[in-house]
MARVO-643805 format. One record per residue (C-alpha): x, y, z; residue number from 1. Coordinates in Angstrom, 3 decimals, always signed. Layout:
// MARVO-643805
        x        y        z seq
        X        Y        Z NUM
...
This chain:
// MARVO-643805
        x        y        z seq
   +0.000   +0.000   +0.000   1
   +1.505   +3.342   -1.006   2
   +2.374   +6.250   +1.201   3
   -0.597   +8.381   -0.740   4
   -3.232   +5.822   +0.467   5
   -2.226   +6.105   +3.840   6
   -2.781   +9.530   +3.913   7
   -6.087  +10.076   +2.188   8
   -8.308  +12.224   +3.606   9
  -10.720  +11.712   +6.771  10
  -14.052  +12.457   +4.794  11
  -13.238   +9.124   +3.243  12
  -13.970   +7.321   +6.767  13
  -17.387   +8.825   +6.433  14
  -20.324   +6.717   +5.247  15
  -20.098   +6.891   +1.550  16
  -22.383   +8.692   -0.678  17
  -22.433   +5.959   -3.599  18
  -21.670   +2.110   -3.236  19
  -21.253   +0.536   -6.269  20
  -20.827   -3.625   -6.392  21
  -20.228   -6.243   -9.184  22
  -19.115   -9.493   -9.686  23
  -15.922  -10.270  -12.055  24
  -15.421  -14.040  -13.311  25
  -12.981  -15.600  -15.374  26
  -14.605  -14.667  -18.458  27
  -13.358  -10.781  -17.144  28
   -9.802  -12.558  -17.409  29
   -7.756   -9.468  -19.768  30
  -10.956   -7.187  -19.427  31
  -11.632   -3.878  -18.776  32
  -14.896   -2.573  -17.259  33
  -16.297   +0.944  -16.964  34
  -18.781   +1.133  -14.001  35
  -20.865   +4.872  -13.820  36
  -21.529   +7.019  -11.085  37
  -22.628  +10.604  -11.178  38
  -21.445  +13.311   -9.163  39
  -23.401  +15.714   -8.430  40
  -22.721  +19.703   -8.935  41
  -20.735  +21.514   -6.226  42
  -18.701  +19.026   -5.499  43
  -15.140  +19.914   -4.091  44
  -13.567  +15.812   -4.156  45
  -14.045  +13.115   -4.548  46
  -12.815   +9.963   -2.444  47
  -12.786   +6.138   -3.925  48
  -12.192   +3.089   -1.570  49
  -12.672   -0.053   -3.426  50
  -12.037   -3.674   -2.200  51
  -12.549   -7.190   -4.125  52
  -12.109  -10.880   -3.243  53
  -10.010  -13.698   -4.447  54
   -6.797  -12.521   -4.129  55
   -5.648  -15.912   -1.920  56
   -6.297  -17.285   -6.033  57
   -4.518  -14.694   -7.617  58
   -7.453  -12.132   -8.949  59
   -5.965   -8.719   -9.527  60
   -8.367   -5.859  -10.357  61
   -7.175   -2.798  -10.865  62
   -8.039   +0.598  -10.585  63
   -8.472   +4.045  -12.802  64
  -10.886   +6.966  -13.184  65
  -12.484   +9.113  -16.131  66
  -14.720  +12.349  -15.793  67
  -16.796  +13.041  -18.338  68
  -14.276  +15.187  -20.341  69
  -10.863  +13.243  -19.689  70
   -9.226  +10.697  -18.067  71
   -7.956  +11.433  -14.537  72
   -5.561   +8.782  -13.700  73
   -4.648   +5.041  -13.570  74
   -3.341   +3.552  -10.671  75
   -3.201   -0.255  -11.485  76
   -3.295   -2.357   -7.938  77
   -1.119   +0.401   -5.760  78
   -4.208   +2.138   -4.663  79
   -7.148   +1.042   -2.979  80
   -8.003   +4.601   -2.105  81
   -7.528   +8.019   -3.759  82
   -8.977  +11.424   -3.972  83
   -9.383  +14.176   -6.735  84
  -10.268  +17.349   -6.103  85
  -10.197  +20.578   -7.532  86
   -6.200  +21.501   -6.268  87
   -4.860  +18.199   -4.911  88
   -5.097  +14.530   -6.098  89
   -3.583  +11.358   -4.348  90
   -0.406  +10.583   -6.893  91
   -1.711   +8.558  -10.261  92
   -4.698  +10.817  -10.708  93
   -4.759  +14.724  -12.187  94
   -6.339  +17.294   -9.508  95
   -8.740  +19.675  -11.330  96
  -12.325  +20.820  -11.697  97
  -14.868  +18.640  -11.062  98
  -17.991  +18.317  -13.342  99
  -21.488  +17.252  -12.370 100
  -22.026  +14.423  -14.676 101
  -21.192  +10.450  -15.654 102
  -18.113   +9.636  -13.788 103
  -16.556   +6.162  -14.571 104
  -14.635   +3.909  -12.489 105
  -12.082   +1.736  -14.447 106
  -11.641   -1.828  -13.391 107
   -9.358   -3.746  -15.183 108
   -8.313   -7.528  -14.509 109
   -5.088   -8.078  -15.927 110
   -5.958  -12.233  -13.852 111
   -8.307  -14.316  -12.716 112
   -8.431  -17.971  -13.005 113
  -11.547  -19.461  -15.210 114
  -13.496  -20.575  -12.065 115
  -12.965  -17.779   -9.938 116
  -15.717  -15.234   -8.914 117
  -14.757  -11.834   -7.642 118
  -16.983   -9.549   -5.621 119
  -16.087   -6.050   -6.067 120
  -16.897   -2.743   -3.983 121
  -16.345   +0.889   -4.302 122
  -17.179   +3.183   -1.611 123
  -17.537   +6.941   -3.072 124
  -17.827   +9.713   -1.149 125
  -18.650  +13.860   -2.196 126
  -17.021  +16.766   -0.353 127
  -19.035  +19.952   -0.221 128
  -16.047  +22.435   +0.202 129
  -15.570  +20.972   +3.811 130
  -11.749  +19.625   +3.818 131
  -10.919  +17.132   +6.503 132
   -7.448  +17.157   +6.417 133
   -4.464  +15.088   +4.485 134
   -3.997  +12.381   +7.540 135
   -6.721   +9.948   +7.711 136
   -6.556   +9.783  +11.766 137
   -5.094  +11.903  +14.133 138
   -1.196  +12.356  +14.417 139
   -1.666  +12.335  +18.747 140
   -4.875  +11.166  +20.586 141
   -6.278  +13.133  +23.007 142
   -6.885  +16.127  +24.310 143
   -4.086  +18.734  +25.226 144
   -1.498  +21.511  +23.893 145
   -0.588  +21.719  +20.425 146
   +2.118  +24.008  +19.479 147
   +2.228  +25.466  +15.437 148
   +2.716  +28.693  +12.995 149
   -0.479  +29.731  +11.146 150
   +1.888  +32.076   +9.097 151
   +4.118  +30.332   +6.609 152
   +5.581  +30.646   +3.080 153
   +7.833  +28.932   +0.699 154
   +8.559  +28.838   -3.042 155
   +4.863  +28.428   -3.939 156
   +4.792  +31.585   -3.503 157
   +7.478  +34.534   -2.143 158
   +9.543  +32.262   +0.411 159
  +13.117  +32.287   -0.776 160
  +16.151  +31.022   +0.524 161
  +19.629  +30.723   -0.667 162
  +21.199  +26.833   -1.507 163
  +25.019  +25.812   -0.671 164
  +26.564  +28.228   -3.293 165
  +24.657  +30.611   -5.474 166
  +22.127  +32.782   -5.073 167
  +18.360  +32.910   -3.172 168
  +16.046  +31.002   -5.081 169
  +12.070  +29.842   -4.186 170
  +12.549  +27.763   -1.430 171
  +11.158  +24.411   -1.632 172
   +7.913  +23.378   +0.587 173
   +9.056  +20.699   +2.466 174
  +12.387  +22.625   +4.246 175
   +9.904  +24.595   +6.093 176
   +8.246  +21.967   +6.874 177
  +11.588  +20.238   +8.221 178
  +12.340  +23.527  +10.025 179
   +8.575  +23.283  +11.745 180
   +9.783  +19.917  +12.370 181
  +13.272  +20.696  +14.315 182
  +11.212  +23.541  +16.663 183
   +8.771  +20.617  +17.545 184
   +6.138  +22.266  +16.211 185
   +2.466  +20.258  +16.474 186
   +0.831  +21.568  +13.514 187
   +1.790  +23.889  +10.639 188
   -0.421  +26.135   +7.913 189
   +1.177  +26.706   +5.005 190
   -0.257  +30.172   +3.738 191
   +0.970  +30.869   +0.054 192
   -0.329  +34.274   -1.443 193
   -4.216  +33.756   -3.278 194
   -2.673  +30.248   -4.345 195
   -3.548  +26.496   -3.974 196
   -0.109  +25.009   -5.946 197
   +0.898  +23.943   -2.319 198
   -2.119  +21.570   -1.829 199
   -0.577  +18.416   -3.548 200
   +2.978  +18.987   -2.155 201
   +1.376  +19.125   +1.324 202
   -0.454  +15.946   +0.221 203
   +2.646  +14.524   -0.979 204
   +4.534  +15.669   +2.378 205
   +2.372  +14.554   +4.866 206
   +3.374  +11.116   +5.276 207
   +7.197  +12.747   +5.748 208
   +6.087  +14.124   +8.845 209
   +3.761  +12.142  +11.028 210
   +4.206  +14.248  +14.080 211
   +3.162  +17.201  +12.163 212
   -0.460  +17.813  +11.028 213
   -0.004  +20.015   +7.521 214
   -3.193  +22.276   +7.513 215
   -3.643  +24.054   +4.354 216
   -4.107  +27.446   +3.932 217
   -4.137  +30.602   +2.108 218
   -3.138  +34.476   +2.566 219
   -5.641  +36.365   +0.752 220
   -3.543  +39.248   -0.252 221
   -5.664  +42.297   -1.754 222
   -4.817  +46.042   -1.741 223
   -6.791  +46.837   +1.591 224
   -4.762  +44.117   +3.629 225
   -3.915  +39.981   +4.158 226
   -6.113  +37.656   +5.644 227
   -5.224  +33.971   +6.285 228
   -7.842  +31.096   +5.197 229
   -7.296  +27.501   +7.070 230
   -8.588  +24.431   +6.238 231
   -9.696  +24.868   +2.842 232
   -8.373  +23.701   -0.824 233
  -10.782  +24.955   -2.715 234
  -10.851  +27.494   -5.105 235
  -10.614  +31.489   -3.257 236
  -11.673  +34.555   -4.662 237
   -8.944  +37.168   -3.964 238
   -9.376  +40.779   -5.959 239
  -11.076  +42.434   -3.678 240
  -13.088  +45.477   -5.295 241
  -13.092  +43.764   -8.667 242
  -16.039  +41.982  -10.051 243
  -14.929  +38.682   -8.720 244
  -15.287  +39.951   -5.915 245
  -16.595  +43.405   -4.990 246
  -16.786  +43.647   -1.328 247
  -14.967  +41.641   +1.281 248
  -18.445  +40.154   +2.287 249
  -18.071  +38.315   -1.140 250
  -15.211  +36.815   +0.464 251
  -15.956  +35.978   +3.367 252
  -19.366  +34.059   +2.302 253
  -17.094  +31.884   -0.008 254
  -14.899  +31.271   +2.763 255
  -18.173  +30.324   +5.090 256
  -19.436  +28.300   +2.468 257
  -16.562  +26.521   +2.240 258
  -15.706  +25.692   +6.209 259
  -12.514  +27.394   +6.095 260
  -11.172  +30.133   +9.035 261
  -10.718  +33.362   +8.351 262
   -7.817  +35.516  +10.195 263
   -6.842  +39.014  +10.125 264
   -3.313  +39.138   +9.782 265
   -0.841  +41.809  +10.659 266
   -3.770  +44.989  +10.758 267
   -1.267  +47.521  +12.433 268
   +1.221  +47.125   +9.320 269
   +1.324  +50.695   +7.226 270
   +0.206  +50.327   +3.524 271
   +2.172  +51.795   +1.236 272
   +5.044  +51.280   -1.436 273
   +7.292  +49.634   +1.085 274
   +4.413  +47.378   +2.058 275
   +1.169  +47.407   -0.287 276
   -1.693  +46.549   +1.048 277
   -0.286  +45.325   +4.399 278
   -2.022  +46.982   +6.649 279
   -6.138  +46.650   +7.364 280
   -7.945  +49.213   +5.874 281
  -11.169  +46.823   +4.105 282
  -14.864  +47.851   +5.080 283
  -15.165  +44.978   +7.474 284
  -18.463  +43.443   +9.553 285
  -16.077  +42.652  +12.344 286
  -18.876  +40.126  +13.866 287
  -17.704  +37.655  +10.964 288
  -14.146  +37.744  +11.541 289
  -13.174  +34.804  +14.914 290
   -9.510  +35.508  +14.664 291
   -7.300  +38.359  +14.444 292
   -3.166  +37.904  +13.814 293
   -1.746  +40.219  +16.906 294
   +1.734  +38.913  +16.976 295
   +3.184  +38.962  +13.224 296
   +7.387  +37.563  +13.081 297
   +9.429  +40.208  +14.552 298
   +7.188  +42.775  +15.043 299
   +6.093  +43.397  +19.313 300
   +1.917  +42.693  +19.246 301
   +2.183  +45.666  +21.645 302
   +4.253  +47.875  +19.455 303
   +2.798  +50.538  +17.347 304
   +2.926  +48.372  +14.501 305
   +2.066  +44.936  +16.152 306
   -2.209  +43.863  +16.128 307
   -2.722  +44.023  +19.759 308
   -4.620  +47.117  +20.341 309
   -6.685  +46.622  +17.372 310
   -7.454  +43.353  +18.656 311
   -8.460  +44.784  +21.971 312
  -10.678  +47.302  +20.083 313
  -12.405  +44.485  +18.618 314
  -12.656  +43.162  +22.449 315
  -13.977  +46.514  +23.710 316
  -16.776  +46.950  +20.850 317
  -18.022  +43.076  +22.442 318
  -16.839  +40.697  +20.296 319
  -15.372  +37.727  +20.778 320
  -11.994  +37.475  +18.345 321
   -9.331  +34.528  +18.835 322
   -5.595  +36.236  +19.212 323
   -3.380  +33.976  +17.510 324
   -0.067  +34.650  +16.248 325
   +2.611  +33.875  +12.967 326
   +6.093  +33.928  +11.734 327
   +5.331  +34.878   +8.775 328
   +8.669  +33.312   +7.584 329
   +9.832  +33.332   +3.853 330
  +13.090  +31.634   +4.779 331
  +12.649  +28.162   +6.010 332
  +16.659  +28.154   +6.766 333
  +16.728  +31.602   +9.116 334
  +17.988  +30.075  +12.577 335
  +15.686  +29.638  +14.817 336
  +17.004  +31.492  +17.763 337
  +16.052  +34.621  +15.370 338
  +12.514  +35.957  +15.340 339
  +10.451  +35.607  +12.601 340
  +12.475  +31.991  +12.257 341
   +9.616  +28.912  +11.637 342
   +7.974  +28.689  +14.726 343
   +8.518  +32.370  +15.788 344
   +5.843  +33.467  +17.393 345
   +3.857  +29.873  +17.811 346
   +0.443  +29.431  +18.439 347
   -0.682  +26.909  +20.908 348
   -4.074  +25.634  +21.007 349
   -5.839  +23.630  +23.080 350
   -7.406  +20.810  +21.420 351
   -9.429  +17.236  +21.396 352
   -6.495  +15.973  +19.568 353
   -4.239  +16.148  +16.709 354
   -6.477  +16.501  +13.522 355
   -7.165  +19.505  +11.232 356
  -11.260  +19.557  +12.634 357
   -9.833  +20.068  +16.456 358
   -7.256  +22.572  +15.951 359
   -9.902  +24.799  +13.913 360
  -12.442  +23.804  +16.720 361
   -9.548  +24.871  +19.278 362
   -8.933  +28.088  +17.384 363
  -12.575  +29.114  +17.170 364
  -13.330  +28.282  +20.860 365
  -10.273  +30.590  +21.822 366
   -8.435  +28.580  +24.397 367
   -5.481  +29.773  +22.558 368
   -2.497  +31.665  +23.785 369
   +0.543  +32.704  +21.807 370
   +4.103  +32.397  +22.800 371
   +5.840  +35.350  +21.382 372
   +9.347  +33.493  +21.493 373
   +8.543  +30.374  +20.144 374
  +10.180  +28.391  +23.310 375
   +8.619  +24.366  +22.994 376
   +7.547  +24.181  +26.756 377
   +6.075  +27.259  +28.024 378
   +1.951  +27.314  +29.209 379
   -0.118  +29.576  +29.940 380
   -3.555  +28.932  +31.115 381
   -6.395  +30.497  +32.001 382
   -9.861  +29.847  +34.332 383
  -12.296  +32.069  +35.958 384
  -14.288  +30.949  +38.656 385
  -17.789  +31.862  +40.519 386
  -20.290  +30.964  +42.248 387
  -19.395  +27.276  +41.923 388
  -19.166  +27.718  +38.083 389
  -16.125  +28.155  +36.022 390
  -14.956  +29.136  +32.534 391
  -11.856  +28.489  +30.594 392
   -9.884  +30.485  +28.552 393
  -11.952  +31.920  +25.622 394
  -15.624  +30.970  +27.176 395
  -18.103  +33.018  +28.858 396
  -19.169  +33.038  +32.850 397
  -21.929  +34.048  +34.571 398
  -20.777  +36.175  +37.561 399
  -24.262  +36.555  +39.529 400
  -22.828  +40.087  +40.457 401
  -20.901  +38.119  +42.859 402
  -17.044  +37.761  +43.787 403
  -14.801  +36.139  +40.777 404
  -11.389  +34.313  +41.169 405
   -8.738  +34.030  +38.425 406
   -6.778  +31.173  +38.688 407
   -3.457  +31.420  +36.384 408
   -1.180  +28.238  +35.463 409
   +2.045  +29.578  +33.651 410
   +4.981  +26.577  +32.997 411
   +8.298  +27.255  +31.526 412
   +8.719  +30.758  +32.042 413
  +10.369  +31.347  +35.645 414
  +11.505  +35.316  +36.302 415
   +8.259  +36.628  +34.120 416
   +5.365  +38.177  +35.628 417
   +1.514  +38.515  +35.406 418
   +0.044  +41.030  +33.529 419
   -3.711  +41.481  +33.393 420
   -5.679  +43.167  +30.664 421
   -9.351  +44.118  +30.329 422
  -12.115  +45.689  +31.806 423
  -12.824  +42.595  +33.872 424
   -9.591  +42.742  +35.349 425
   -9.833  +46.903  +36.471 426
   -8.509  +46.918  +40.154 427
   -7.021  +43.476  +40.458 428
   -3.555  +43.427  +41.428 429
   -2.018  +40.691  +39.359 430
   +2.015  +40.478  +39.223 431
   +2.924  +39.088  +42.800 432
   +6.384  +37.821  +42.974 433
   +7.957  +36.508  +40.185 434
   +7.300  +33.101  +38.209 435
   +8.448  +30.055  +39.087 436
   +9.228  +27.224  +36.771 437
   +5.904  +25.833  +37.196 438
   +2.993  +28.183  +39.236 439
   -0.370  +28.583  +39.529 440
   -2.289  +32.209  +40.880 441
   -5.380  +32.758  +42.442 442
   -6.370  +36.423  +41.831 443
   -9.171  +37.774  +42.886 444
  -11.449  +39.840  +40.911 445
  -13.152  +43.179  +42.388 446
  -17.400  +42.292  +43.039 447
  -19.254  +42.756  +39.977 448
  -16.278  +42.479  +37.387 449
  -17.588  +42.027  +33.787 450
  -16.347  +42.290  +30.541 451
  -13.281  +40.390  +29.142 452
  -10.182  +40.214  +31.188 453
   -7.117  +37.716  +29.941 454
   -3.609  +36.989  +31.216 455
   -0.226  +37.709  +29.436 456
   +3.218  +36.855  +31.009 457
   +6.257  +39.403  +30.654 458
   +9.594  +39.238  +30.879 459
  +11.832  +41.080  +33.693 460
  +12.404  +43.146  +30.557 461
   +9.029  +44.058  +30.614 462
   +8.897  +42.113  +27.085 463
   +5.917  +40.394  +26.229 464
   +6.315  +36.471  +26.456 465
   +2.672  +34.939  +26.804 466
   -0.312  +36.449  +25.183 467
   -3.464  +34.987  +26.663 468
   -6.819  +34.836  +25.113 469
  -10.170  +36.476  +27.495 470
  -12.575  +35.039  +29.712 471
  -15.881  +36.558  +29.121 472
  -17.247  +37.591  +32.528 473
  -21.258  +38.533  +32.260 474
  -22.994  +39.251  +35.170 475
């Protein structure tokens, strides 16, 4: 079984949309058989499993698929599973668009004995523009931290880096993805500029890295700023105040419609000549936005360029916005004691487990901090309690009016201190004595604290370390 069919995607563990069944016998002996299906219109991919029986007396059937305008690919016996889909397709078969119409299956029998009979199935299933991911399982099971960089680029589009002798050229996919790799990163989205030519090397790649869940993404660059798309492969509308698309709302119902996640990526960038379009200046309906980039590479989130006070706007105006954070590296080989290296800032998410669905899950529910130095150990968690009820980082609580407790668990970064943020937080004394390798804070709230209020963790510097997502305190 090839490395591809490991790695198919997880809609194909879903129950199929199509089964179709047969019988081959020895009169099939040197045969080929087309079998129809139709797919249906707005379909993103589609999956094949097929299985037969007799192989203990030699049958082989094998495998290939047409459309009805061309032939997609042949994969013989390699393959008993395989996807094509509009960007990606599992190696034999051509990615591409999709027609409605007459699909056929190609079985050919290059044996069976005269007296055999062979039952055959093939499972097919649709996607709808929802993408489960390139690994058919999770890489780790159960639930906990997961540490990646939502912000990367290579050769697919303007990542460069410079070989042994000569001079920079595009820098090829998978020595970022090595680089993720050496930081111990958890899970990496690869976010090429309005493309999709990265889909089948990530497809190709993933089985190279089985600790590390490749997410695929996008940077929609337009003149009036960058957003990041995860979790989708299909097709993105990108030029913004064309007639493809006129308004960002265009946008962002193709992204909806297509289950991806939409983030707001460095928004306190200046737009200009030295950087068009790089800062956030698009009509936006902020209540359809769930993430917004505050730490971007080198760049301090609380610097006058960095996102977080346009984050914290967003906060103030009552919304409820993930802060997550990216290298935004174009140079998979810059060390990575550098900022801006792979890695630099990371995200870390709190998830179910290791799979593209949790990770988005994690990033939309907010238990999310960011770790501004990329370090692989450091924690920082978050839980408000009261009244017997309690709320983790990036919920809601219901206060009652009454007295609220914080409690704080930081690992990994002894010397730092507590910083609180938020109208929830006005009046609570937070930094105490310094960290300790591995400490936990109660800190008590003033009576009738609402609004958000989250926890960072600073350097002695004064540097930001830790950026922590809100608690949502209502009364």
């Amino acid at each position: 079984m090839a490395a591809a069919l490991l790695f198919a995607p997880t809609a194909a563990s879903a129950a199929p949309d199509l089964t179709l069944s047969g019988v081959m016998t020895g009169a099939d002996h040197e045969t080929y058989r087309e079998v129809p299906f139709r797919v249906p219109a707005g379909v993103t991919a589609v999956t094949v499993e097929f299985e037969y029986q007799g192989r203990e007396q030699r049958t082989v059937i094998d495998l290939g698929l047409r459309d009805p305008q061309r032939f997609r690919g042949w994969s013989g016996g390699n393959k008993a599973r395989f996807t094509v889909s509009e960007t990606w397709a599992t190696p034999s078969y051509l990615s591409g668009p999709l027609p409605a119409g007459t699909w056929k299956l190609i079985l050919g029998v290059p044996n069976i004995r005269k007296e055999s009979r062979s039952a055959y199935t093939a499972k097919i299933t649709f996607e709808r523009g929802r993408f489960g991911g390139f690994a058919p399982a999770p890489l780790k099971t159960g639930p906990g931290w997961f540490r990646g960089d939502l912000h990367l680029h290579t050769g697919h589009s303007d990542g460069a880096c410079a070989p042994a002798v000569g001079a920079r050229v595009p820098c090829p996919l998978d020595r970022t993805l090595a680089a993720a790799s050496g930081r111990g990163l958890d899970f990496v989205a690869l976010t090429e500029h309005n493309t999709t030519s990265h889909h089948q090397a990530l497809a190709d790649q993933q089985p190279f890295f089985p600790d590390l869940l490749l997410i695929p993404g996008r940077e929609i660059t337009t003149f009036k700023g960058h957003a990041n798309v995860f979790g989708v492969t299909a097709p993105l509308d990108f030029q913004l105040g064309g007639p493809r698309a006129p308004t960002l709302a265009a946008i962002l119902d193709q992204v909806e419609a297509a289950g991806g996640l939409i983030s707001v990526n460095h928004p306190g960038l200046p737009s200009g000549e030295a950087c068009m379009g790089c800062g956030w200046t698009a009509q936006t309906d902020w209540t359809r936005v769930p993430m917004i980039e505050v730490a971007n590479g080198a760049v301090p989130a609380d610097s006058p360029l960095g996102g977080l006070k346009i984050w914290e706007a967003r906060l103030n105006a009552g919304l409820r916005v993930t802060a997550v954070g990216g290298s935004d590296n174009h140079d998979a080989l810059k060390p990575l004691d550098q900022a801006g290296s792979v890695g630099s800032p990371t995200t870390v998410v709190h998830a179910v487990d290791l799979s593209q669905g949790a990770i988005l899950a994690g990033l939309r529910a907010g238990r999310v901090f960011v770790d501004t130095t990329g370090a692989r150990d450091r924690l920082l968690d978050l839980t408000a309690r009261a009244g017997g009820a309690e709320a983790p980082m990036g919920s809601s609580l219901r206060t009652g009016g009454g007295a609220v407790e914080l409690q704080v668990q930081v690992k990994g970064a002894a010397g730092g201190r507590i910083a609180l943020s938020g109208p929830g937080g006005a009046g609570a004394v937070a930094a105490g004595a310094p960290l300790s390798a591995d400490d936990r804070r109660a800190i008590a709230l003033p009576v009738g604290a609402k609004g958000w209020v989250r926890a960072d963790v600073r350097g002695p510097d004064g540097k930001l370390w830790l950026i922590g997502n809100p608690v949502y305190l209502q009364p």
